[in-house]
N, CA and C atoms as a LAMMPS dump frame, in Angstrom:
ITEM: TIMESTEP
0
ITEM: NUMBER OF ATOMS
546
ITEM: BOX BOUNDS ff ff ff
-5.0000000000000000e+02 5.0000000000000000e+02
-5.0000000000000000e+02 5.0000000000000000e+02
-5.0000000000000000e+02 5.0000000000000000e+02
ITEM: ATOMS id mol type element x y z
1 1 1 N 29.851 303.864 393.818
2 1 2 C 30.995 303.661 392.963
3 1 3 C 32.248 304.074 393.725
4 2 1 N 33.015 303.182 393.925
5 2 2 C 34.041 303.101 393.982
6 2 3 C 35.107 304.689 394.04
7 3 1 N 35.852 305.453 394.937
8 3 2 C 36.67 306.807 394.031
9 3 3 C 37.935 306.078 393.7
10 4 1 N 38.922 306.917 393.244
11 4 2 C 40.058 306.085 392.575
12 4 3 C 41.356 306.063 393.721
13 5 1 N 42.277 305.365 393.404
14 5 2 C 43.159 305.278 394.701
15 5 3 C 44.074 306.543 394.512
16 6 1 N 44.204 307.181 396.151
17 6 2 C 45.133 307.988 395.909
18 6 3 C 46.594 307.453 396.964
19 7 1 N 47.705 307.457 396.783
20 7 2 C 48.498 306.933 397.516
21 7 3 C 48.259 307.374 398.732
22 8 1 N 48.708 306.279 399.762
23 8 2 C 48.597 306.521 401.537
24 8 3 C 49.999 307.297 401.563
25 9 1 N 50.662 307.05 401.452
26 9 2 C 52.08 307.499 401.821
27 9 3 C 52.28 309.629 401.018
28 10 1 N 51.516 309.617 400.284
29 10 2 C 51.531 311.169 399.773
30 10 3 C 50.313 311.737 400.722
31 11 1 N 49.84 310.899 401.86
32 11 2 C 48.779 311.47 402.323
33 11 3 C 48.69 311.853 404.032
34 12 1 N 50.202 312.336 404.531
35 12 2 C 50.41 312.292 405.523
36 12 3 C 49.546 313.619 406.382
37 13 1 N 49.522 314.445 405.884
38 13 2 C 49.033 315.543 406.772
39 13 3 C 47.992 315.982 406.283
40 14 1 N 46.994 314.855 405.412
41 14 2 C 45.661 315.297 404.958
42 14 3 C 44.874 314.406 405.546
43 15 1 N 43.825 314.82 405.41
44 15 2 C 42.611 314.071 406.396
45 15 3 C 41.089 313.997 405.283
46 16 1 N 41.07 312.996 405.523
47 16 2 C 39.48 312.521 404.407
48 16 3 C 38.428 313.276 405.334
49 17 1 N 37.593 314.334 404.078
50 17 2 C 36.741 314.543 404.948
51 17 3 C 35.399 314.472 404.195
52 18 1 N 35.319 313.672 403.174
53 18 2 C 34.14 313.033 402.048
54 18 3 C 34.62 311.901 401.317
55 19 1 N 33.263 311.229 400.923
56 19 2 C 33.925 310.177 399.84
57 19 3 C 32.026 310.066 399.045
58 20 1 N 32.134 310.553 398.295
59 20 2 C 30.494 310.218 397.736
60 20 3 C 30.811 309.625 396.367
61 21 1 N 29.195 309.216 395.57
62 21 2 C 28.833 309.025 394.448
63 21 3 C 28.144 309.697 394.159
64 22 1 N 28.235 310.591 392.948
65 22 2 C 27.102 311.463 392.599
66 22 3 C 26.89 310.941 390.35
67 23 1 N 26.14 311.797 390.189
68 23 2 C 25.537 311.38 389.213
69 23 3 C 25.518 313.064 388.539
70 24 1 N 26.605 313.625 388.002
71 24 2 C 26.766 315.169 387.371
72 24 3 C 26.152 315.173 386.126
73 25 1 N 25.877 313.779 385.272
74 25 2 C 24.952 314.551 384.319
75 25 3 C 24.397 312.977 383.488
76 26 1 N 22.936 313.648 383.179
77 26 2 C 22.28 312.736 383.042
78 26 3 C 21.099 312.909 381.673
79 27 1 N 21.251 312.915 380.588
80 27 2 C 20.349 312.878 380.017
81 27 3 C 20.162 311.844 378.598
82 28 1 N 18.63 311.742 378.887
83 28 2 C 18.379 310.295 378.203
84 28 3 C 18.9 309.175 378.506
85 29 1 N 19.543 308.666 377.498
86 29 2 C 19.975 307.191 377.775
87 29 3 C 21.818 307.375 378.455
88 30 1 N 21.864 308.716 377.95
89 30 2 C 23.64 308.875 378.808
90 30 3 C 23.928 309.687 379.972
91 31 1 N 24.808 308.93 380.675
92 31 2 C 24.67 309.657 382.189
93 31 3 C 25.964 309.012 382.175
94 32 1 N 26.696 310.236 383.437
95 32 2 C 28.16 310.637 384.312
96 32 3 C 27.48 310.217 385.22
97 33 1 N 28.292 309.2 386.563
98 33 2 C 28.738 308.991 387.592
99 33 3 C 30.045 308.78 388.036
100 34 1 N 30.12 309.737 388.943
101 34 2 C 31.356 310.354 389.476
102 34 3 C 31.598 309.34 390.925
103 35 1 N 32.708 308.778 391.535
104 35 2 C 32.921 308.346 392.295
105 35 3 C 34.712 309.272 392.838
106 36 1 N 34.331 309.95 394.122
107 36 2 C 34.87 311.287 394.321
108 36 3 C 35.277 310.704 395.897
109 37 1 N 36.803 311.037 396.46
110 37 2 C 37.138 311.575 397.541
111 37 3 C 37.804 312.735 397.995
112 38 1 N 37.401 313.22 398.665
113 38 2 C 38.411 314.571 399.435
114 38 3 C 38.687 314.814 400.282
115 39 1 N 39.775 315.471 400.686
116 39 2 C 40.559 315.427 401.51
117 39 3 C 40.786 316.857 401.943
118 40 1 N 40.902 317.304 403.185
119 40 2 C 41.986 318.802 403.502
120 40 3 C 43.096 318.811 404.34
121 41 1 N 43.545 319.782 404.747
122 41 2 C 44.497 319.987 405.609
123 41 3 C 43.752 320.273 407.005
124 42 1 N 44.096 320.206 408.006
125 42 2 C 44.216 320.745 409.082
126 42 3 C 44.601 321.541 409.345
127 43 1 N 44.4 323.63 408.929
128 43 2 C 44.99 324.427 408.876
129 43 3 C 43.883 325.622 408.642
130 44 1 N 44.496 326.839 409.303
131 44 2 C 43.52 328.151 409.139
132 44 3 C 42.815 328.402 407.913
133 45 1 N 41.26 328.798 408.131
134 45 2 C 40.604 329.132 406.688
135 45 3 C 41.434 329.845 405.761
136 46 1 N 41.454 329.88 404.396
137 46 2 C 41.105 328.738 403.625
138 46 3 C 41.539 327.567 403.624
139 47 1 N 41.159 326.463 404.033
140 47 2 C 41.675 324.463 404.285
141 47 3 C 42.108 324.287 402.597
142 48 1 N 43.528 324.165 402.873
143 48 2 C 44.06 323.374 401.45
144 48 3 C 42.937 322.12 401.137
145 49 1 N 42.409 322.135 400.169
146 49 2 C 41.605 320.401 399.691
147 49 3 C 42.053 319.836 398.771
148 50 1 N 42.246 318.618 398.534
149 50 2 C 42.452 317.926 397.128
150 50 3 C 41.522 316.653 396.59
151 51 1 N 41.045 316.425 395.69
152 51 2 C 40.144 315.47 395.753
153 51 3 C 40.649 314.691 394.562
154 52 1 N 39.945 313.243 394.473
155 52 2 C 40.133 312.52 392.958
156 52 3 C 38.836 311.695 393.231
157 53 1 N 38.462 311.818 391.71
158 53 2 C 37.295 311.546 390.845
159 53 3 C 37.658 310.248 390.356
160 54 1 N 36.974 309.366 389.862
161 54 2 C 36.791 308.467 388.617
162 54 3 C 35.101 308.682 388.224
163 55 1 N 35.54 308.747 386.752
164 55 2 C 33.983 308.701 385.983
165 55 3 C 33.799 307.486 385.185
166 56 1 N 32.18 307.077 385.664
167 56 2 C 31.321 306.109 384.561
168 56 3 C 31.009 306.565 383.607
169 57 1 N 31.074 306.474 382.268
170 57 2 C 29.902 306.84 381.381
171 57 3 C 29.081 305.727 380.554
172 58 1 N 27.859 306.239 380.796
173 58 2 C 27.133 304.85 380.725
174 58 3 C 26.234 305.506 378.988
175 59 1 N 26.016 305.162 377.797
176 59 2 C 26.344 303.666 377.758
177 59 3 C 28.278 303.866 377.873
178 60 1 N 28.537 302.75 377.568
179 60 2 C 30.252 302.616 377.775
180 60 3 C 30.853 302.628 377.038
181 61 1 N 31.218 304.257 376.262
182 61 2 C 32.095 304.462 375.079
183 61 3 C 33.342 304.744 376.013
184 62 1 N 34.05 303.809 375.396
185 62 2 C 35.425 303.61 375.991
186 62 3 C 36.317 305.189 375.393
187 63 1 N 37.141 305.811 376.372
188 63 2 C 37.772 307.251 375.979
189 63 3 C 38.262 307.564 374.762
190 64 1 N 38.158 308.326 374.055
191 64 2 C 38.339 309.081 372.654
192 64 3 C 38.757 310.174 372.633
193 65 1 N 39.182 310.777 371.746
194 65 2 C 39.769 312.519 371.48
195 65 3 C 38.442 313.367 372.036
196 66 1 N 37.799 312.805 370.784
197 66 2 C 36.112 314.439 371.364
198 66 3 C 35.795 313.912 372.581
199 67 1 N 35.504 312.407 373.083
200 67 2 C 34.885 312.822 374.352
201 67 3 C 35.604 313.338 375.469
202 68 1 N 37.123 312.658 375.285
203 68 2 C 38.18 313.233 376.196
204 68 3 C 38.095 314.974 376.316
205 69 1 N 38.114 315.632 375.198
206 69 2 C 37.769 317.404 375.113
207 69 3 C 35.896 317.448 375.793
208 70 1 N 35.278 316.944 375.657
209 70 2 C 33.966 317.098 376.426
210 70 3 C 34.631 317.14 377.946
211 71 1 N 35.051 315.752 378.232
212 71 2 C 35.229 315.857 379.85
213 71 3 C 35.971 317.18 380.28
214 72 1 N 37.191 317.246 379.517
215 72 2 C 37.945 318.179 380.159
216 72 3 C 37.226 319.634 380.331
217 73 1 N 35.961 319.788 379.018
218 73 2 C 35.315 320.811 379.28
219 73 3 C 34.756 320.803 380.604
220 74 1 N 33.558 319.728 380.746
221 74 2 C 32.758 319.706 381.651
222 74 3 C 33.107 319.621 382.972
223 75 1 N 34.258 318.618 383.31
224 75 2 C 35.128 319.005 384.379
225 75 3 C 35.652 320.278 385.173
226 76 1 N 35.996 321.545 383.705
227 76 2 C 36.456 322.425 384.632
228 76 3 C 35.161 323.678 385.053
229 77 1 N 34.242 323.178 383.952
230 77 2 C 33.084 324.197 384.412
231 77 3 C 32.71 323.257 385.957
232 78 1 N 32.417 322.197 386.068
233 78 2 C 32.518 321.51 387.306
234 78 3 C 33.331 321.826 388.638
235 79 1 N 34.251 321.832 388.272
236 79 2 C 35.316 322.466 389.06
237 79 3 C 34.618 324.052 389.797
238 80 1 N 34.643 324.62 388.655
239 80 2 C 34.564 326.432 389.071
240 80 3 C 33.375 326.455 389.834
241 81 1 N 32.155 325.455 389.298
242 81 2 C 30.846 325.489 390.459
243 81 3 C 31.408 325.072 392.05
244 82 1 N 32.351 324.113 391.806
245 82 2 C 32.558 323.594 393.333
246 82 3 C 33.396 324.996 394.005
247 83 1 N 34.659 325.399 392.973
248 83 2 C 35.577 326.565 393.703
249 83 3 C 34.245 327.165 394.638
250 84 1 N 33.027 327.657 393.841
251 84 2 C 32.258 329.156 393.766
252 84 3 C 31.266 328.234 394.877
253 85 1 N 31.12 327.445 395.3
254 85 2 C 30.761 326.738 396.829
255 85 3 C 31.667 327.163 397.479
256 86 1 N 32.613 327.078 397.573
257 86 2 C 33.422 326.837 398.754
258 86 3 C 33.995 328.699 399.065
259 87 1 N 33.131 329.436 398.33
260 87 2 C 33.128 330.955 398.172
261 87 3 C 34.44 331.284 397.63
262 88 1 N 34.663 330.505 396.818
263 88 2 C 36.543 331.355 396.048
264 88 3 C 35.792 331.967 394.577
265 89 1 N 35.843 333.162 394.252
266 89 2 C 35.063 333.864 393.22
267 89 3 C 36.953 334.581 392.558
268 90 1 N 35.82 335.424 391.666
269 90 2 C 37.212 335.803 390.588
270 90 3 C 37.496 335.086 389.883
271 91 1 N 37.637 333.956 390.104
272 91 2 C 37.964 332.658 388.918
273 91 3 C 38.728 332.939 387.882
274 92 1 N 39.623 333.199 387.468
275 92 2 C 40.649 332.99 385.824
276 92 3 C 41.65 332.253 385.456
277 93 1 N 41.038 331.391 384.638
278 93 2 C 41.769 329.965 384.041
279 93 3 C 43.316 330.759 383.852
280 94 1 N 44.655 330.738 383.912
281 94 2 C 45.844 330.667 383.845
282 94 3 C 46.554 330.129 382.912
283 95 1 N 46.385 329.036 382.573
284 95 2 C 47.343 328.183 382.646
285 95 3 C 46.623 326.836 382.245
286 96 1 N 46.796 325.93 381.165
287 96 2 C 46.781 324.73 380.644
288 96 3 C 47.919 324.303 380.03
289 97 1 N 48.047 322.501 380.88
290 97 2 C 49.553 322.355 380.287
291 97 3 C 49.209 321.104 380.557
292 98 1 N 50.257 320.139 379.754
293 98 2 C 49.955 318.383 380.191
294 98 3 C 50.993 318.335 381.399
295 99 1 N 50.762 317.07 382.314
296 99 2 C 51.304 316.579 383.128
297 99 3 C 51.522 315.132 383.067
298 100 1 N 52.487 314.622 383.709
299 100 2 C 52.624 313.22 383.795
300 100 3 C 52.314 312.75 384.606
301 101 1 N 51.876 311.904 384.916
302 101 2 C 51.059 310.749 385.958
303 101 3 C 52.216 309.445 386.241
304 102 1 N 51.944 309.287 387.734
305 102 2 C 53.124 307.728 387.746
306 102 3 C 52.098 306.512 387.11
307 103 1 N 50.947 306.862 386.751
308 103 2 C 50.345 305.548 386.278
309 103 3 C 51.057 305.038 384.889
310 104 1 N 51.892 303.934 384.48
311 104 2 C 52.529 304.099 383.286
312 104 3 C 51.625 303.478 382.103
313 105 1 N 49.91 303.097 382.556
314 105 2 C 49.088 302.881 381.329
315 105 3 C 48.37 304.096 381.075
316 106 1 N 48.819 304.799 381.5
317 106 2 C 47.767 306.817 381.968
318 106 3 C 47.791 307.001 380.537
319 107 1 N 47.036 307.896 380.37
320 107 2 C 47.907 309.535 379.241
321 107 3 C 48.506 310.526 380.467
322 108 1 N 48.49 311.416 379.659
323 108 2 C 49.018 312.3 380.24
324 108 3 C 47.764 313.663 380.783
325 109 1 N 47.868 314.337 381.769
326 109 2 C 46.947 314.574 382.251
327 109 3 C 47.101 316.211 381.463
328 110 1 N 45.933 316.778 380.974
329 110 2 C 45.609 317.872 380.983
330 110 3 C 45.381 318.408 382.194
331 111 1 N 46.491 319.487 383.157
332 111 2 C 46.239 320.106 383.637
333 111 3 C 45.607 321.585 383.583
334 112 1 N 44.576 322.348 384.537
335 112 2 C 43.87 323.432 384.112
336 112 3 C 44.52 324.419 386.037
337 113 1 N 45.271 325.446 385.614
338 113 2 C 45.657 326.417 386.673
339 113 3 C 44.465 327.339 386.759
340 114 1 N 43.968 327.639 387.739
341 114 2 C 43.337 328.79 388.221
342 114 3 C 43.67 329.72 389.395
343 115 1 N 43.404 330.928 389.167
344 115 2 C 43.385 331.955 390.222
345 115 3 C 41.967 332.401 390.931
346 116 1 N 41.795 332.664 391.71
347 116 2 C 40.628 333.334 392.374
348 116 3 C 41.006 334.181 394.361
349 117 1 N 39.878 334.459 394.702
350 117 2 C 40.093 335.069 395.714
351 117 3 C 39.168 334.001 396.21
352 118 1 N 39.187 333.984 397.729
353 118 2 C 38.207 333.332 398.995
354 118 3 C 38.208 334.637 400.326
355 119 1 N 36.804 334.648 400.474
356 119 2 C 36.581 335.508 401.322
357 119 3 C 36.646 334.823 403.249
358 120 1 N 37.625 335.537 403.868
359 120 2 C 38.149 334.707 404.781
360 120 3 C 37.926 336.484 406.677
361 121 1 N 36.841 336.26 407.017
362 121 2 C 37.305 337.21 408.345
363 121 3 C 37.172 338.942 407.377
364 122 1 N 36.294 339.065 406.341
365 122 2 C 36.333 340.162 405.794
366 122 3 C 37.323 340.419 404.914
367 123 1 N 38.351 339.534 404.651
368 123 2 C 39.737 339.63 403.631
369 123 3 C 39 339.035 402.664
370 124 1 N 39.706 339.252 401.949
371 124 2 C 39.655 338.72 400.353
372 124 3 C 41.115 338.046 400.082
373 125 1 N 41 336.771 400.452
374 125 2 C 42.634 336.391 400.365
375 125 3 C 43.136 335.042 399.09
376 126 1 N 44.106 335.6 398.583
377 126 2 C 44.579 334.905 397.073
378 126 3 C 44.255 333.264 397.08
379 127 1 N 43.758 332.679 396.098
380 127 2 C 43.498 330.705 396.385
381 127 3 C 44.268 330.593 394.817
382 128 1 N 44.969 329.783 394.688
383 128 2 C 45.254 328.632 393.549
384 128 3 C 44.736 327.507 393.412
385 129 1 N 44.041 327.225 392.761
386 129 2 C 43.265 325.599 392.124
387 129 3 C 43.718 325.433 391.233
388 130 1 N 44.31 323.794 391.278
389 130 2 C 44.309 322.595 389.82
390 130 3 C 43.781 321.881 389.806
391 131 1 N 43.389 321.722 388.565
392 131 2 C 42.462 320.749 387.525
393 131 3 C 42.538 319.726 386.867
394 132 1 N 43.395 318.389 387.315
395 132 2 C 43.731 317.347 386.307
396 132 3 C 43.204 316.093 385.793
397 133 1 N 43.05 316.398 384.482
398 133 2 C 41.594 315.149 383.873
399 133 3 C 42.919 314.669 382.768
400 134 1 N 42.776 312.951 383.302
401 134 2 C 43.351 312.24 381.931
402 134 3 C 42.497 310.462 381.972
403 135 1 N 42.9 309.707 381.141
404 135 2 C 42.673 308.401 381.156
405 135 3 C 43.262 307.337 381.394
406 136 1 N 43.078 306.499 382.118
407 136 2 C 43.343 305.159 382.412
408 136 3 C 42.357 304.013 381.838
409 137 1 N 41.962 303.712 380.915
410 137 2 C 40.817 303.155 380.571
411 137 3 C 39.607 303.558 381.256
412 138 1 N 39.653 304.795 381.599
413 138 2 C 38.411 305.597 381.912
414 138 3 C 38.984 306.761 382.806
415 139 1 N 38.077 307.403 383.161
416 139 2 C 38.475 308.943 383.053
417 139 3 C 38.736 309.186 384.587
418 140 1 N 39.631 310.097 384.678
419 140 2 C 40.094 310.37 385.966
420 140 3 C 40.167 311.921 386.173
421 141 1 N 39.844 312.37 387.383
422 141 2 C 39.964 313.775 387.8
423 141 3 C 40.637 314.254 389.237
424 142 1 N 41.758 314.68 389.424
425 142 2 C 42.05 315.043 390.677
426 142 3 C 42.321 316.25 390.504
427 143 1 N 42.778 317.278 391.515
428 143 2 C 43.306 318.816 391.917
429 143 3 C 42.995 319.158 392.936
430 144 1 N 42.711 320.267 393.467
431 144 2 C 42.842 320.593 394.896
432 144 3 C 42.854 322.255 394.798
433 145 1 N 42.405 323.243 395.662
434 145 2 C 43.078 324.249 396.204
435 145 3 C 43.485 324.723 397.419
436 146 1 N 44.147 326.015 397.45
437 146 2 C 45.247 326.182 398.568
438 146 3 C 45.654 327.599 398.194
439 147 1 N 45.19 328.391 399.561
440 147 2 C 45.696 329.919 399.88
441 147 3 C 47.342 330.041 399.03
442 148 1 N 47.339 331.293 398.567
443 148 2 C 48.693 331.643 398.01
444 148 3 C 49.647 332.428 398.651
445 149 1 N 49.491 332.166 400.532
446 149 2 C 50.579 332.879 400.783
447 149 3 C 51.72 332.411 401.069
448 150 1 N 52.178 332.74 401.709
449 150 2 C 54.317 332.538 402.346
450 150 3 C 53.837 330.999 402.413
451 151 1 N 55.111 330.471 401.552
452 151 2 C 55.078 328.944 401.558
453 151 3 C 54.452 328.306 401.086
454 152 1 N 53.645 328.537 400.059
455 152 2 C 52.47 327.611 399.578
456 152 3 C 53.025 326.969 398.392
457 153 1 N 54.467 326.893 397.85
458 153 2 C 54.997 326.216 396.37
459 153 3 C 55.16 324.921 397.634
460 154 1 N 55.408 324.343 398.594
461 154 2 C 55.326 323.516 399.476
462 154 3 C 53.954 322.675 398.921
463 155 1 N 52.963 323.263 399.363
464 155 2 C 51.241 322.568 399.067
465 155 3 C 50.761 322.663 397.595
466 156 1 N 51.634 323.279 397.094
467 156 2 C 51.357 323.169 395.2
468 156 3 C 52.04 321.825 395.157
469 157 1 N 53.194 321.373 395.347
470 157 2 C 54.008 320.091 395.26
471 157 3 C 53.063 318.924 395.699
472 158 1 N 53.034 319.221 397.054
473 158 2 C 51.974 318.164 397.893
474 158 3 C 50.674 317.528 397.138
475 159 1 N 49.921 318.506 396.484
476 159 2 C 48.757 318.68 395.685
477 159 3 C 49.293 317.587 394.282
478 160 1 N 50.369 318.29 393.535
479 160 2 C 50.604 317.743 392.4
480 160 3 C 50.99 316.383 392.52
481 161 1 N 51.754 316.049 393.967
482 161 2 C 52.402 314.848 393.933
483 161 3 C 51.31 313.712 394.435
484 162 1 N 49.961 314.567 394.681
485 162 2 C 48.529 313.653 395.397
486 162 3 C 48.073 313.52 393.507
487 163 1 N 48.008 314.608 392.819
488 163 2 C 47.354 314.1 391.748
489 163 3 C 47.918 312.741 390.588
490 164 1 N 49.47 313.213 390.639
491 164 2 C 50.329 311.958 389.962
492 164 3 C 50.273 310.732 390.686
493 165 1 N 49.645 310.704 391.711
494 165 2 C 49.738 309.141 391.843
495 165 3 C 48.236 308.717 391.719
496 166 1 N 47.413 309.57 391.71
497 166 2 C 45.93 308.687 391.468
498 166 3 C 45.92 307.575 390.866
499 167 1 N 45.182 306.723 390.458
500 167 2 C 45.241 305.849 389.492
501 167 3 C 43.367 304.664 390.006
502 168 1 N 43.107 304.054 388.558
503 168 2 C 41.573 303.223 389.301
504 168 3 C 41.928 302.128 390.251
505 169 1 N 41.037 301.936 391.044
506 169 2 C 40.828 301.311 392.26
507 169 3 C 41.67 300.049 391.316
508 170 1 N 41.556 299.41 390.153
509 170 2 C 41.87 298.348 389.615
510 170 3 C 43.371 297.884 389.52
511 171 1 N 43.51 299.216 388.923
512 171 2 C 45.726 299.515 389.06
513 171 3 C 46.403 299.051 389.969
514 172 1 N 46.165 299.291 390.962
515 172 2 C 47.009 299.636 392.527
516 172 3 C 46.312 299.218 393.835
517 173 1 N 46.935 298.137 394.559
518 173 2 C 46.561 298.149 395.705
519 173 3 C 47.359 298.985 397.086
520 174 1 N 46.483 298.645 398.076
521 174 2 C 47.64 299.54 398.967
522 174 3 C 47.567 301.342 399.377
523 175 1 N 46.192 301.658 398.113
524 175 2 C 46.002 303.121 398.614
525 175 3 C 44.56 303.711 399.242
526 176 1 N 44.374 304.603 399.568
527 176 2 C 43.034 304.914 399.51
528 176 3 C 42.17 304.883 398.584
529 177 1 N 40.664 304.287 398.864
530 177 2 C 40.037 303.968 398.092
531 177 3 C 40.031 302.876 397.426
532 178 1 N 40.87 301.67 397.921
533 178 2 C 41.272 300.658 396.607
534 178 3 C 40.845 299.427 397.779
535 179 1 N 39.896 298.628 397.064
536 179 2 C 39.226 297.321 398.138
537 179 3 C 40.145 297.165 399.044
538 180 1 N 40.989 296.748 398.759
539 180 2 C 42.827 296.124 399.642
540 180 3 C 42.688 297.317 400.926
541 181 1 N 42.562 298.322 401.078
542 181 2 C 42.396 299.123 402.134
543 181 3 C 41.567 299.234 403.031
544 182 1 N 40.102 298.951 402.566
545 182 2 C 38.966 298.787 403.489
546 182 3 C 38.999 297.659 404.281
């Protein structure tokens, strides 16, 4: 499956370093498939990352209020398993707030702020992660994290301005991930 496009031009000093399909949840006749790319920086541990999602849900109930609050649940417990891979522990949600998306058929994205630590050379050094799940006629997920020291409202921008332009491979040609590119 397909991940969703993220603009080329917001993607100057990041580097793809995955693109999978996975299958996060599956039971009985209903199942999530996730079609996911990510990206980091080129920069001292901890590597800023940002990724974007599009989800299947099969059978194909087109997005709603409750299932929209399911995803956003399942998403950020999703999320905190991936942070707690990539060894960023501590974890505490912050911060939920909507955001706007340049997609102009979007909603608006429930964003989810987190804090945690990443263990880096025996430090324990500060990480910020965001969380943004909204719809385009199906469900979308991007965010990213990134060390919190000197200069990092720079890579919070970068991050936010990678998540507002996501949009499905269908929307937009011209970005990553979108046939027109391959």
């Amino acid at each position: 499956m397909e991940p969703p496009v993220v603009p080329r031009d917001r993607l100057d000093d990041w580097t793809p370093v995955a693109e999978a399909t996975e299958r996060p949840f599956a039971a009985g006749p209903v199942s999530v498939t996730a079609g996911t790319a990510r990206y980091e920086r080129e920069t001292a541990s901890p590597r800023p990352f940002f990724f974007a999602s599009r989800l299947r849900i099969s059978p194909d109930t087109g997005p709603n209020p409750a299932l929209t609050r399911l995803v956003e649940s399942r998403a950020r417990e999703g999320f905190r398993d991936r942070l707690a891979d990539r060894d960023i522990t501590g974890l505490e949600r912050r911060d939920d707030r909507s955001l706007g998306v340049d997609d102009p058929d979007a909603s608006r994205a429930t964003l989810s702020v987190f804090h945690g630590r990443c263990a880096v050379d025996g430090e324990r050094v500060p990480v910020e992660a965001l969380l943004a799940v909204w719809e385009s006629g199906e469900y979308l997920l991007a965010g990213g994290a990134y060390p919190t020291a000197d200069g990092f409202e720079a890579t919070r921008q970068d991050v936010l301005a990678l998540v507002r332009g996501v949009r499905p491979p269908d929307a937009a040609r011209g970005g990553v991930g979108s046939e027109g590119s391959r």
